[in-house]
PAZAPA-4460 file (N, C-alpha, C; in steps of 0.05 Angstrom, whole numbers, plus 32768, in hexadecimal, padded with zeros to 4 digits):
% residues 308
    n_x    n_y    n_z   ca_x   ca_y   ca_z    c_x    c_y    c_z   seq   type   mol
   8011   7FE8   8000   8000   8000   8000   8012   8019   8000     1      X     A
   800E   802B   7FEB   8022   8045   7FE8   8008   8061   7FF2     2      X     A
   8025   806B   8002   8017   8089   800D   800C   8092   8003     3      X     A
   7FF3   80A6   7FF6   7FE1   80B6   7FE4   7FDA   80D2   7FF2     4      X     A
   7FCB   80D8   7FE5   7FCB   80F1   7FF0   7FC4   80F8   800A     5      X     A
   7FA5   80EE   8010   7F9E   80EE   8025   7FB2   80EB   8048     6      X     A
   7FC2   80D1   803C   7FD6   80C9   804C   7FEA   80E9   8048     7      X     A
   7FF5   80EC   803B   8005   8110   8036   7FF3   8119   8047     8      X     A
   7FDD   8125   803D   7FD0   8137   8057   7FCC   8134   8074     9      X     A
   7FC6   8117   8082   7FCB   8116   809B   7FE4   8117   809F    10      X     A
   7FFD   8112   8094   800D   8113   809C   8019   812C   80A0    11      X     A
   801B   8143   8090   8017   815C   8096   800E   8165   80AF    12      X     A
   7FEE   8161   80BC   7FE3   8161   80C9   7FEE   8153   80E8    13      X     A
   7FFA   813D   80E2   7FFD   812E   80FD   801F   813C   8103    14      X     A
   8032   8140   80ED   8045   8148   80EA   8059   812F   80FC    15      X     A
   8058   8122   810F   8066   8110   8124   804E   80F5   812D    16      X     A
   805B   80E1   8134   8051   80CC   8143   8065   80BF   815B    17      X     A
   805B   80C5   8177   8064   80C0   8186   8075   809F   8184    18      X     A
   808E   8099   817F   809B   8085   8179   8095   806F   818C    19      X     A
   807B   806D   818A   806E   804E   8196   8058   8048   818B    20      X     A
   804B   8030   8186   8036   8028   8175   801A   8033   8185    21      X     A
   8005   8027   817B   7FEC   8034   8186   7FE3   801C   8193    22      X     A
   7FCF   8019   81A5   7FCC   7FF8   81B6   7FC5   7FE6   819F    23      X     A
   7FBD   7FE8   8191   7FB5   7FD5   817C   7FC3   7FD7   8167    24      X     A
   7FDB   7FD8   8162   7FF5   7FD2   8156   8003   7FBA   815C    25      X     A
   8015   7FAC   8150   8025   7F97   8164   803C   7FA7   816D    26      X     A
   8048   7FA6   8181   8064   7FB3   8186   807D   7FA8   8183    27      X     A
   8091   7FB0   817F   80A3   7F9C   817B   80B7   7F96   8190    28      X     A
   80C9   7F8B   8197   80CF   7F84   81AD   80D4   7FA2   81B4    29      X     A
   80CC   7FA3   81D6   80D4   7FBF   81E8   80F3   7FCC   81ED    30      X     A
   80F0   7FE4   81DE   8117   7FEC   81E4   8120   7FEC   8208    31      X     A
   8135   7FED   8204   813C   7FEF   821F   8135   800D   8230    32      X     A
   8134   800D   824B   812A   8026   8257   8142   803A   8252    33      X     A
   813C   804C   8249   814C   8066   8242   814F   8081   8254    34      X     A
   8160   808D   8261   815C   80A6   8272   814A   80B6   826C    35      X     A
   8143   80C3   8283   812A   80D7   827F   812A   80E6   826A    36      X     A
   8119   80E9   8252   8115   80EF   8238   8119   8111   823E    37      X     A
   8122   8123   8234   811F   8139   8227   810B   8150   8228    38      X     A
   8101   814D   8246   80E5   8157   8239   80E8   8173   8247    39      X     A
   80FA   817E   8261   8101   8197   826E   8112   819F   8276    40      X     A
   8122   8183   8286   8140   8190   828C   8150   8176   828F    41      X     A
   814A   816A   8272   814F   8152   8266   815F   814F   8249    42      X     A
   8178   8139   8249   8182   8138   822B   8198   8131   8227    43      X     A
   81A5   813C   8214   81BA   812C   81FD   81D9   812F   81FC    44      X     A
   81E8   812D   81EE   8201   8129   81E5   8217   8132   8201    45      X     A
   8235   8135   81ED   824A   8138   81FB   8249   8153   8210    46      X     A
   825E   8157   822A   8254   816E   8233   8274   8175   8224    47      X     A
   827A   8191   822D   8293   819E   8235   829B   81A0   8247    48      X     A
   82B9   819B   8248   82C6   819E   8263   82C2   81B0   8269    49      X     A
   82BA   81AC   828D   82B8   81C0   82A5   82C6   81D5   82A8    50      X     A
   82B5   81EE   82AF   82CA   8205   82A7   82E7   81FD   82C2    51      X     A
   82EE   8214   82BA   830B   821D   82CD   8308   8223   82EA    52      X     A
   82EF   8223   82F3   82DF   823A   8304   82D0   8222   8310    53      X     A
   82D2   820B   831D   82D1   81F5   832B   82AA   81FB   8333    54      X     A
   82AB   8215   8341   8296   821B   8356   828C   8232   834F    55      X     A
   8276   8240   834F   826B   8256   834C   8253   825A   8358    56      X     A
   8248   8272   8368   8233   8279   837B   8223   827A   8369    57      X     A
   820F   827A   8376   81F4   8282   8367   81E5   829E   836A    58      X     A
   81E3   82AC   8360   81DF   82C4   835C   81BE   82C8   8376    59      X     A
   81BB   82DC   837B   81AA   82DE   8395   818C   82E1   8386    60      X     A
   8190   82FA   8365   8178   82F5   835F   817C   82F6   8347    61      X     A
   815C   82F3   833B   815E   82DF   831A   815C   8309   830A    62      X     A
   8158   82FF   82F0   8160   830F   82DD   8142   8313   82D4    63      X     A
   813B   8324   82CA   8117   832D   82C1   8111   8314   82B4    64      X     A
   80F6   8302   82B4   80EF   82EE   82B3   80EA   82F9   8293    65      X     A
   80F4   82D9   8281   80EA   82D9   8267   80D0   82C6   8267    66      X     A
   80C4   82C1   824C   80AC   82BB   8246   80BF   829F   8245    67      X     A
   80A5   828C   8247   80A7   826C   8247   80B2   8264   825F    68      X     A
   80B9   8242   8255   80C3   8237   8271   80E7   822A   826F    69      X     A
   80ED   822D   828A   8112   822D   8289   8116   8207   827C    70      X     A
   812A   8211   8276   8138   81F7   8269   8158   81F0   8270    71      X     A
   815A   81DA   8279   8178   81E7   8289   8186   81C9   8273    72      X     A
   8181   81BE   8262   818E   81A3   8249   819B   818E   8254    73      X     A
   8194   8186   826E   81A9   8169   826C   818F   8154   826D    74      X     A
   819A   8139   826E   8182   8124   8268   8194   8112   828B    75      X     A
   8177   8106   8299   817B   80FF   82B1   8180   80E5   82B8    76      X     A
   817E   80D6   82C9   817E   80C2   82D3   8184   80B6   82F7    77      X     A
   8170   80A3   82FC   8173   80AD   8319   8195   809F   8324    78      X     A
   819C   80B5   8339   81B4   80AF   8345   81BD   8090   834C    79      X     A
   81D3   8084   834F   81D7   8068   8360   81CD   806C   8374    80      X     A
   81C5   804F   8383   81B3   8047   8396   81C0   8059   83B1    81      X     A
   81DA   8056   83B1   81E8   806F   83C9   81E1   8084   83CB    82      X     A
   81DE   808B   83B2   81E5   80AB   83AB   81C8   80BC   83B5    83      X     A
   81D0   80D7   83BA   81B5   80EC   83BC   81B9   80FE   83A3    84      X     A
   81A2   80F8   8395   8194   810B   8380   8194   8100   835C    85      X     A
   819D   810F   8348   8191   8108   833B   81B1   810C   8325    86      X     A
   81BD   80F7   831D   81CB   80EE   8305   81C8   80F7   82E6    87      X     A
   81D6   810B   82E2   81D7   8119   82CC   81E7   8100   82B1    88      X     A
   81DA   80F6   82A7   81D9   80E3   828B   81EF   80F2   8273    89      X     A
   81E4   8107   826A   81ED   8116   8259   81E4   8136   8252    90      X     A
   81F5   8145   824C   81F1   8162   8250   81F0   816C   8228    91      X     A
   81D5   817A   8221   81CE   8185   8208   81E3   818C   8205    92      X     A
   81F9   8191   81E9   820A   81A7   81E2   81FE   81C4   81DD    93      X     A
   8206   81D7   81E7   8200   81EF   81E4   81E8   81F4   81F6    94      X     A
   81DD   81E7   820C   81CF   81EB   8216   81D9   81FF   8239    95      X     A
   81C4   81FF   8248   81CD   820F   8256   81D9   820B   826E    96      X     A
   81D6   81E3   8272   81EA   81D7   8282   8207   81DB   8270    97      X     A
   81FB   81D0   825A   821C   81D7   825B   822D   81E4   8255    98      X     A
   8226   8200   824F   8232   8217   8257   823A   821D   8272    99      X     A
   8235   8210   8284   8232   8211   829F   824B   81FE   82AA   100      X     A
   824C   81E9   8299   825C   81DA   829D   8255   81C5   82B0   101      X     A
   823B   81BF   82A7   822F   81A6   82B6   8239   818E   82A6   102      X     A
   8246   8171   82AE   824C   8164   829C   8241   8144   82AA   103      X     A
   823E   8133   828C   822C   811F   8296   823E   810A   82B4   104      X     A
   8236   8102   82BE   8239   80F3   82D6   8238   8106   82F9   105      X     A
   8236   8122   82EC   8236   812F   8306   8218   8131   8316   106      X     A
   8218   8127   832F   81FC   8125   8341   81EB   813E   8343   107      X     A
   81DA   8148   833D   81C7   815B   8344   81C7   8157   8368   108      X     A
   81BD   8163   836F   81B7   815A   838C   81A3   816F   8397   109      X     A
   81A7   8195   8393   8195   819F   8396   818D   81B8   837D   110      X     A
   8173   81B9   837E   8178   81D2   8362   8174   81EC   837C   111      X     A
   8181   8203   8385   817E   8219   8394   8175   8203   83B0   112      X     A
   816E   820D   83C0   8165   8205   83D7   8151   81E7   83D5   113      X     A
   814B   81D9   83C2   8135   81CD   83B8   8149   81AB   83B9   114      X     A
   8141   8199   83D6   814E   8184   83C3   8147   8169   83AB   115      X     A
   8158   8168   83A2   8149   8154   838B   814D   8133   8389   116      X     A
   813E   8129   8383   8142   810F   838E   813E   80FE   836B   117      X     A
   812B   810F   8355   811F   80FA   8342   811C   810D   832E   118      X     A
   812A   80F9   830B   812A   810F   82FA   8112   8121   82F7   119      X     A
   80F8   8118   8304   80DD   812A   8301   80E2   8143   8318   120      X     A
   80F3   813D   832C   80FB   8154   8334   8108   816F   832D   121      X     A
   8119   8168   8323   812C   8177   8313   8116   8186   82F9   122      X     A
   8101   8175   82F0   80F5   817D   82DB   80E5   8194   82E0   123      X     A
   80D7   8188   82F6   80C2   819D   8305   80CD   81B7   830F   124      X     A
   80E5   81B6   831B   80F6   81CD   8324   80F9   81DE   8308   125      X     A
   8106   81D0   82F8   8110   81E6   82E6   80FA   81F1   82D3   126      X     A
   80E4   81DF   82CD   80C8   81E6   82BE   80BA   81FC   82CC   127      X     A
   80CA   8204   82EA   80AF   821C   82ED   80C5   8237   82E7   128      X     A
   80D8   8238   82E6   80ED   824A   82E0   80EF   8258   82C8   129      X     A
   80ED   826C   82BA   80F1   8276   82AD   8103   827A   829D   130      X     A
   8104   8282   827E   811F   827E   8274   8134   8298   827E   131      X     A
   814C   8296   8286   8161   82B1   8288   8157   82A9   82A9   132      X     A
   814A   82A3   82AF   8152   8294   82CF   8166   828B   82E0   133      X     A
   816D   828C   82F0   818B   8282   82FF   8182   826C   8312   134      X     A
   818F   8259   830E   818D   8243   8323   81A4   8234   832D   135      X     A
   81AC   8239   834C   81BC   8227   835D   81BD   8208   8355   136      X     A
   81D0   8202   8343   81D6   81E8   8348   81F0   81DF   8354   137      X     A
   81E0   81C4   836D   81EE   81C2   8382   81EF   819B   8374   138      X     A
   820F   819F   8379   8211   8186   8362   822B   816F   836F   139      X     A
   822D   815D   8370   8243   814E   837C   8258   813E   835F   140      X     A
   826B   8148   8357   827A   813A   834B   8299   812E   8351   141      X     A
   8296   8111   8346   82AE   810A   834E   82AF   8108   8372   142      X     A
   8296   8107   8385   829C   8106   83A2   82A3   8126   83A6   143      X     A
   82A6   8142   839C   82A5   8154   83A5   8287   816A   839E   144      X     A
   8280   8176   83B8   826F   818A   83B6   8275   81A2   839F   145      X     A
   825A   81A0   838C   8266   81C1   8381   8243   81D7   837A   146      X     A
   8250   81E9   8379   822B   81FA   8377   8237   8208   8355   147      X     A
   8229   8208   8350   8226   820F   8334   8214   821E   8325   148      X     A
   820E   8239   831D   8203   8250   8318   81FC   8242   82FA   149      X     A
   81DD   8248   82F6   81D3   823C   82D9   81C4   8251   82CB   150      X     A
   81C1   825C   82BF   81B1   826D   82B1   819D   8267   829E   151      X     A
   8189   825D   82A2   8179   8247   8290   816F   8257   8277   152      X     A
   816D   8242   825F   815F   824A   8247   814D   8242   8244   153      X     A
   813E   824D   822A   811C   8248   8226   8123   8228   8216   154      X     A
   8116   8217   821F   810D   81FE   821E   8109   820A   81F3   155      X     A
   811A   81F1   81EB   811A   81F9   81CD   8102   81EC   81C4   156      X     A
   80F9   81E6   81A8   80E6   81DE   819C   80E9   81C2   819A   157      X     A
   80E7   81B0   818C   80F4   8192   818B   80FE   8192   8176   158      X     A
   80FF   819B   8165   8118   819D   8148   812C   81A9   8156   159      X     A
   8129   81C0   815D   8144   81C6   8167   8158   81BA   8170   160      X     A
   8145   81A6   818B   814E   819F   81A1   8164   8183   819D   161      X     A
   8153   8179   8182   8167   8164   8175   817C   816E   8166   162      X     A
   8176   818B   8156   818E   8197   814A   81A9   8193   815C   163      X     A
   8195   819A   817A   81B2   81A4   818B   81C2   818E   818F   164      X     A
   81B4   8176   818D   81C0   8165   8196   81C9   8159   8183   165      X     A
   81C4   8156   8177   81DC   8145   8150   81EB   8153   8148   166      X     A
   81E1   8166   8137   81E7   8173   8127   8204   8180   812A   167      X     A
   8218   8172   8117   8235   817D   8116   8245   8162   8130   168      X     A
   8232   8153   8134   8235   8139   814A   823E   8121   8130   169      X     A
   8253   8117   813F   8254   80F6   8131   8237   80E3   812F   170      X     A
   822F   80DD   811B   8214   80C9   8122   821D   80B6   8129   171      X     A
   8208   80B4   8141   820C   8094   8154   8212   8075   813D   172      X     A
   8226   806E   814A   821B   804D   8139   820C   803D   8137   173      X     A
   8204   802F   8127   81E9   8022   8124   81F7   800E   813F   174      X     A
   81E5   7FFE   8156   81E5   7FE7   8159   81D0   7FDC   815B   175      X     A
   81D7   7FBC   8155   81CA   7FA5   8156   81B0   7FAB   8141   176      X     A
   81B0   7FBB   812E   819F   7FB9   8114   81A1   7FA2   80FF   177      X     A
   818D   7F9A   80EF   818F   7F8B   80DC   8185   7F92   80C8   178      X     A
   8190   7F84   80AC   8189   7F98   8097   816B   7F8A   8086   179      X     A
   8155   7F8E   808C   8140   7F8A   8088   8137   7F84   8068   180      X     A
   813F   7F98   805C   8136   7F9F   8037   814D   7FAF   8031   181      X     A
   815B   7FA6   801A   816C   7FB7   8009   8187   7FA8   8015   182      X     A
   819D   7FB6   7FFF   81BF   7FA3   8008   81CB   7FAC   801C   183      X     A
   81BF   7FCA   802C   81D3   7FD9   803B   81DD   7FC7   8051   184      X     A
   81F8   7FC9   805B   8200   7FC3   8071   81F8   7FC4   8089   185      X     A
   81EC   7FC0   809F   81E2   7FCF   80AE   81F6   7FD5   80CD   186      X     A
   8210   7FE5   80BD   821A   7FF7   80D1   821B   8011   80C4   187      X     A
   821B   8022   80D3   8228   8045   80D4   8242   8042   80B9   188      X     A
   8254   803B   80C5   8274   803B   80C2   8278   802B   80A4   189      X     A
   826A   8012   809A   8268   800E   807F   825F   8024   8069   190      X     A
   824F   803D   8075   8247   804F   8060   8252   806C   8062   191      X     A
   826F   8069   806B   8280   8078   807B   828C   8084   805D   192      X     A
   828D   80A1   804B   828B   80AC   8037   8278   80AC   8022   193      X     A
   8263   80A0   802A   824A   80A4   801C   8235   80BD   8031   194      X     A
   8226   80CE   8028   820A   80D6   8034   81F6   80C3   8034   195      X     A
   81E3   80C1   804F   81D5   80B4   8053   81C1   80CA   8064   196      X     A
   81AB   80BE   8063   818A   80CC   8070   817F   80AF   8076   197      X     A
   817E   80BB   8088   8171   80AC   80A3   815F   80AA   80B5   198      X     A
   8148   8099   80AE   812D   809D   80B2   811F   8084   80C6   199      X     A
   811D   808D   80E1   8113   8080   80F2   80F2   8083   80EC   200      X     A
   80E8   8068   80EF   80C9   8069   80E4   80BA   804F   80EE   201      X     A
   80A5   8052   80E9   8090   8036   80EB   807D   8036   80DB   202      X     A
   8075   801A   80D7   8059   801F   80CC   803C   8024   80D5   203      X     A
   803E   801E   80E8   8023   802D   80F0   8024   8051   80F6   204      X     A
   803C   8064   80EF   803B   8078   80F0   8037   8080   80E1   205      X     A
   801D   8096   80D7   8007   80A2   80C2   8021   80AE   80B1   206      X     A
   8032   80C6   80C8   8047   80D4   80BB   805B   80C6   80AF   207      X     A
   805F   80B8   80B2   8076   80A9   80A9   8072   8099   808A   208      X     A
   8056   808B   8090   8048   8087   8078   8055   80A0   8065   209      X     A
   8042   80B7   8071   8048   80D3   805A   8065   80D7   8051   210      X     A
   8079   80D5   8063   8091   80DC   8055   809E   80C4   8042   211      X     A
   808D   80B5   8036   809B   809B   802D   809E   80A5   800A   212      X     A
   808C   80B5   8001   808F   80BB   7FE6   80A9   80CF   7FE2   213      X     A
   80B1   80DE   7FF7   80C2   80F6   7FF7   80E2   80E2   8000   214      X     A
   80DF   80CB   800C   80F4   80B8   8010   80FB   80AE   7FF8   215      X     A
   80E9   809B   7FEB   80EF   8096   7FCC   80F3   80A7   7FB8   216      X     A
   80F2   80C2   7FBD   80F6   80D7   7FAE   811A   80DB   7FB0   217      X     A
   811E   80DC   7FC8   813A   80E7   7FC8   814B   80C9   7FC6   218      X     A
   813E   80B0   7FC5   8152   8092   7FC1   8156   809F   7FA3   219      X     A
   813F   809B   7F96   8139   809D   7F78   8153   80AB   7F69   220      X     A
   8153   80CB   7F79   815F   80E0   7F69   817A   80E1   7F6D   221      X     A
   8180   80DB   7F8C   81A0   80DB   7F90   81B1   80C1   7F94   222      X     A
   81A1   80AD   7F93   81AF   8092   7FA1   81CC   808E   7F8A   223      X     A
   81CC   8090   7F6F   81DD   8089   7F64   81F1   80A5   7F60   224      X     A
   81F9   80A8   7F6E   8203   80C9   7F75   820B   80C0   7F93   225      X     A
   8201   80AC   7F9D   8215   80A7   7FC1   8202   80AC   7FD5   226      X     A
   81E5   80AC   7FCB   81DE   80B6   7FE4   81CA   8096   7FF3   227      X     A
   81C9   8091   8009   81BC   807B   800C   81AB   808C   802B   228      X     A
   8191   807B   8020   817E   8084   802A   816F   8067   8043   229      X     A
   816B   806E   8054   8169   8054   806B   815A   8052   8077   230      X     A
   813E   8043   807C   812A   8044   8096   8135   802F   80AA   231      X     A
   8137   803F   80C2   8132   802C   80D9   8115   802C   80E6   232      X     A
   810F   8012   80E8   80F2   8010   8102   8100   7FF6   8117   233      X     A
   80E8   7FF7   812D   80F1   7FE7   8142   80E4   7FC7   8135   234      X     A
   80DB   7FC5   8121   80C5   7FAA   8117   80DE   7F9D   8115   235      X     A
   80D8   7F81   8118   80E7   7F6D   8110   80F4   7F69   80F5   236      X     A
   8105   7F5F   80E2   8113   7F5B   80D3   80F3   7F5A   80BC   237      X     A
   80E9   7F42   80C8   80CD   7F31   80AD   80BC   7F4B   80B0   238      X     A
   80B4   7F59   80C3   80A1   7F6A   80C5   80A6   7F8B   80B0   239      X     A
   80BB   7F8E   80BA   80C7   7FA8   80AD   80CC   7F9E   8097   240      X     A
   80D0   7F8D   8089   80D8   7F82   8071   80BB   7F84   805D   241      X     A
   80A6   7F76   8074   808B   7F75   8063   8082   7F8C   805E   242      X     A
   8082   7FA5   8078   8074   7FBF   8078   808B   7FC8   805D   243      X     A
   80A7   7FC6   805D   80AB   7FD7   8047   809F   7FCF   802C   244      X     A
   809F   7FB9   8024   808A   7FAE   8008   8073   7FBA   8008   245      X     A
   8067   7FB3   801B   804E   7FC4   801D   8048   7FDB   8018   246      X     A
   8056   7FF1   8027   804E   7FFF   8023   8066   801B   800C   247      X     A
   806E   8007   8002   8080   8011   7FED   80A1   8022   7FE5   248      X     A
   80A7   8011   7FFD   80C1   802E   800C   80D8   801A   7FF8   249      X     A
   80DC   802C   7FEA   80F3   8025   7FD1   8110   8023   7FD9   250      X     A
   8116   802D   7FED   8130   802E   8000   8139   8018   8018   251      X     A
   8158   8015   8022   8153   7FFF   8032   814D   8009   8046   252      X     A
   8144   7FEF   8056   8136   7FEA   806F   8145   7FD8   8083   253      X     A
   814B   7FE6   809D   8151   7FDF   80B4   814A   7FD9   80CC   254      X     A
   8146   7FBD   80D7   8135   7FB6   80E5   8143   7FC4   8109   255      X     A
   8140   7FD1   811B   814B   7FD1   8139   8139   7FC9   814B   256      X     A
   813D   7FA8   8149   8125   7F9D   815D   812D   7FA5   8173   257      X     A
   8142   7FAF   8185   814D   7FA7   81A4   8146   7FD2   81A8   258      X     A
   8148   7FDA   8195   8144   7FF7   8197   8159   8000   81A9   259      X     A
   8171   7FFC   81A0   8187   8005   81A6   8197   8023   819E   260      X     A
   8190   8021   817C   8195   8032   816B   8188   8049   8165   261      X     A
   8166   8040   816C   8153   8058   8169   815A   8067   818A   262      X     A
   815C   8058   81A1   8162   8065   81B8   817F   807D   81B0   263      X     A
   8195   806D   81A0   81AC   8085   81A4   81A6   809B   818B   264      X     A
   8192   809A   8181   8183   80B7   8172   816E   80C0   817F   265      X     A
   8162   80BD   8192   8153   80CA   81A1   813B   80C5   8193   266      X     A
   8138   80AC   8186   811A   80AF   816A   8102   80AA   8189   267      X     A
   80F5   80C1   818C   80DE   80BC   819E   80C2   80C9   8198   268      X     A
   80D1   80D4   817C   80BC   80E4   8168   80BC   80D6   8146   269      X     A
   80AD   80D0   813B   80B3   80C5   8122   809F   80D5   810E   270      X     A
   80A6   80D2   80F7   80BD   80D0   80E9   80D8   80DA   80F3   271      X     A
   80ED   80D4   80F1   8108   80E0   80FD   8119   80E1   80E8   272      X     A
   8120   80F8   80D9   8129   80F0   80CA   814B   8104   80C5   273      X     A
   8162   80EF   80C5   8186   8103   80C6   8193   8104   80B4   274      X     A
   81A4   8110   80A6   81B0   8115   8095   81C6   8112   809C   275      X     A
   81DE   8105   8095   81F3   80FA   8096   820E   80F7   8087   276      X     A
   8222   810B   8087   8231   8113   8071   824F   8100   8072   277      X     A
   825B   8100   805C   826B   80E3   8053   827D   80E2   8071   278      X     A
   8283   80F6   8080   8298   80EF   809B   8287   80DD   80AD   279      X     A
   8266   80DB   80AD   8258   80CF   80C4   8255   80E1   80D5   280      X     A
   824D   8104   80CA   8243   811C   80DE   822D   811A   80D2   281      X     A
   8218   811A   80EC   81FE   8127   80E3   81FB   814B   80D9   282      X     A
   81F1   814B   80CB   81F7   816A   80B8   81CC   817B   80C4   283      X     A
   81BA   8163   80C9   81A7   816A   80CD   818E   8157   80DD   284      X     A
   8180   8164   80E7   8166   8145   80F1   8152   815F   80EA   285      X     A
   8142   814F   80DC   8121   8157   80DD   8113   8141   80ED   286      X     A
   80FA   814E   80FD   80ED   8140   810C   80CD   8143   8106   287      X     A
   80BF   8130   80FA   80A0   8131   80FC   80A6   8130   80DC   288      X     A
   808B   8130   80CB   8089   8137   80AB   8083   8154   80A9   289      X     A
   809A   8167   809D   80A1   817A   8098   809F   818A   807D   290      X     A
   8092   818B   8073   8091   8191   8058   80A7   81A0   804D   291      X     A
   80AA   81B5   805C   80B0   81D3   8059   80CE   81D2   8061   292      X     A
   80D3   81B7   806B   80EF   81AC   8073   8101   819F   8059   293      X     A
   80ED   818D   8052   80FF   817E   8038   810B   818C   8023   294      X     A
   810C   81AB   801D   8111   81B6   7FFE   8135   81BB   800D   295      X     A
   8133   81BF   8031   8141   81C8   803D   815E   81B1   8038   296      X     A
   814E   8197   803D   815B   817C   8044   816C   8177   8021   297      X     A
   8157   8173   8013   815C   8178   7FFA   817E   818B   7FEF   298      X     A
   817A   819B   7FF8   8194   81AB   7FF1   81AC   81A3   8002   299      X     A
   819F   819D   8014   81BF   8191   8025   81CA   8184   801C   300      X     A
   81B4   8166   8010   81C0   814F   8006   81D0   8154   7FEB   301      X     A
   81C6   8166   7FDA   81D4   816C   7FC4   81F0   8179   7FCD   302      X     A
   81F1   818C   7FDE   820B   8195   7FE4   821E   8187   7FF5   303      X     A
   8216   8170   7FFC   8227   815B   800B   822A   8146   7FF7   304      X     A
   821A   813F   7FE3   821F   812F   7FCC   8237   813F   7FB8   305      X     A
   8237   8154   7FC2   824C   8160   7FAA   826C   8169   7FB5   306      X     A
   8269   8161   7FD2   8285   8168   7FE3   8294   8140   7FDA   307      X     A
   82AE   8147   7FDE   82C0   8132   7FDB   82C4   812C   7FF7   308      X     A
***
């Protein structure tokens, strides 16, 4: 069964599908539990080393309150069973931990006077805060006390938020994928000087359906020019194999039953879709079906098809 119009228009309309089936879907086996998702003062990639300046007070009062709600970028997880408070996973790049020089493994313990025990803590604290806000973080690394002055930003959009976190980043390596439909290899590192776009999906997602004509569009036009084009879903090898026949996806297909691979892209929104230039840097992620995105995607790939 191939996308049509109708399918185009909800998908427009739905723009994203929360990257889990609907109850009356089959599921495919369950990924492993992943740190607290992204959703306030939650998230991604490498930090930077800690400034020079070990310790810093916290300022007595905040700065004229901006519109929206504070966003302070690291992603959580709760502390070891010893420990008091809350285990920083990984710190956004360019976010406003880590400008701060919050870096992943250091303990939260209190935000200002407030102590914290659970990443919904930390969430709640910083969700009522404002962006250009200041907040005491009281943090244990390495077995030493430190307080740490944060200046929170406005909680980005969710394109962004993945921008911040890929984009100009090594793409993760595939693991434990299999290659479902088509000859590709199914590692990262085999398509290591080729461009590749990279499209986390399912079939029961309406949007994803929709972006399937605009997927065979760009296999079609650039594939023999270097560009390889790739769906991952969590379906089994036979399953993702059948949905691609079905429903007409001209490109190969990658099965991640253990959801290992969709976890180290953050796919928790689908369609997901990255752009990938011959070093193995992501150059872009669009998130949801984007219309107004593809003429964008489009030119990249041409201008990364045309670098040596």
């Amino acid at each position: 069964m191939r996308a049509n119009g109708s399918v185009l228009l909800l998908g427009a309309l739905l723009g994203a599908c929360a990257a889990k089936p609907p109850p009356a879907a089959v599921a495919a086996k369950p990924a492993p539990a992943s740190p607290a998702p992204a959703e306030v003062a939650t998230n991604e990639p490498e930090a930077l080393e800690p400034p020079a300046v070990a310790e810093e007070a916290a300022p007595d009062e905040d700065p004229p309150e901006a519109s929206g709600r504070g966003w302070l970028g690291v992603e959580l997880e709760s502390a070891a069973p010893d420990d008091v408070g809350v285990r920083v996973a990984r710190v956004v790049p360019h976010s406003p931990a880590d400008a701060a020089g919050l870096v992943p493994g250091d303990v939260i313990v209190r935000l200002d006077n407030d102590p914290v025990s659970t990443p919904g803590d930390v969430v709640a604290e910083v969700s009522t805060r404002h962006p250009l806000a200041r907040i005491g973080v009281m943090l244990k690394r390495n077995g030493a006390d430190r307080l740490i002055a944060v200046t929170l930003g406005a909680f980005p959009g969710q394109d962004e938020l993945m921008r911040m976190q890929f984009v100009d980043q090594p793409a993760p390596p595939f693991e434990l994928v299999q290659t479902a439909k088509g000859s590709v290899s199914p590692t990262l590192q085999s398509l290591r000087g080729q461009v590749v776009v990279l499209e986390f999906w399912a079939p029961w997602c309406v949007a994803c359906r929709a972006m399937i004509p605009q997927m065979n569009q760009w296999h079609e036009k650039y594939s023999a020019r270097g560009l390889h084009v790739i769906g991952i879903t969590n379906d089994t090898v036979q399953r993702a194999a059948t949905a691609a026949t079905e429903l007409g996806m001209e490109y190969a297909i990658l099965s991640d039953e253990t959801g290992k691979t969709s976890n180290a892209y953050q796919a928790r929104a689908i369609p997901l879709v990255f752009v990938i230039d011959r070093s193995g840097t992501v150059r872009d992620v669009m998130v949801g079906y984007d219309r107004d995105h593809f003429e964008k995607l489009d030119r990249l790939m041409q201008k990364l098809l045309g670098e040596s």
